[in-house]
N, C-alpha and C positions, 0 to 999 in steps of 0.2 A: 066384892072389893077388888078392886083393880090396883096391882102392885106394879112398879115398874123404877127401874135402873136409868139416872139419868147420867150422862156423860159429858162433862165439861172442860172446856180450855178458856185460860184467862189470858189475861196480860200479865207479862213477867211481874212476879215477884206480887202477884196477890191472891194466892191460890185460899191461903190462908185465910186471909181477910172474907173471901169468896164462901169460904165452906163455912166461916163461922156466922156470918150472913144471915145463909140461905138455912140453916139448923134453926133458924126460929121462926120459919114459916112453918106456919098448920097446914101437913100433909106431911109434910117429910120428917123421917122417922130416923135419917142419917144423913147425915154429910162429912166426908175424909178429903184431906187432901192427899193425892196419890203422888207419883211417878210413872212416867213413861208418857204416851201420846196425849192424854187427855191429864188436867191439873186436879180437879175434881172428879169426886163418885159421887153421886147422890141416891139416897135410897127413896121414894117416895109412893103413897097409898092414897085413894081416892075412891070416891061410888063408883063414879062413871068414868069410860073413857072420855067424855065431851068434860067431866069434871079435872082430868088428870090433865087435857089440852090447855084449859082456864090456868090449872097449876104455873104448868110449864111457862105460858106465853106471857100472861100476866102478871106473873109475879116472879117466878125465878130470874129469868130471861131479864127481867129489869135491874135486877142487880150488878151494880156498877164494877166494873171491871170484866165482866165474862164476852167473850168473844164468838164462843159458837156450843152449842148443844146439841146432843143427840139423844133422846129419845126411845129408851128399848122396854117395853112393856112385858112383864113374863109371863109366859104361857104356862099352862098346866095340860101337858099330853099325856 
């Protein structure tokens, strides 16, 4: 299973809108709206990494209002 932290900025004043969204897509297991640089957190789980890029590009990424994403997959050292 490949878990990973996704990090989002929207357009003002749809952060909200943004996280409640993206919580009903199958793979993500959270989504908050924050404070500070990024509007959103998102939690998200998948098989693969080529399955967690499908996530991200395909479907989160489509959701209206988000501006940019970043991507942090966690390690286990």
């Amino acid at each position: 299973m490949v878990k990973a932290y996704i990090l989002i900025q929207t357009e003002v004043g749809k952060a909200t809108a943004v996280a409640e969204m993206i919580s009903e897509i199958p793979g993500v297991t959270q989504a908050e709206d924050v404070t500070g640089p990024y509007d959103v957190i998102v939690r998200a789980e998948s098989t693969t990494v080529d399955d967690l890029g499908k996530l991200v590009v395909a479907q989160i990424q489509k959701v209206d209002g988000i501006t940019r994403t970043l991507t942090c997959p966690v390690v286990n050292l």
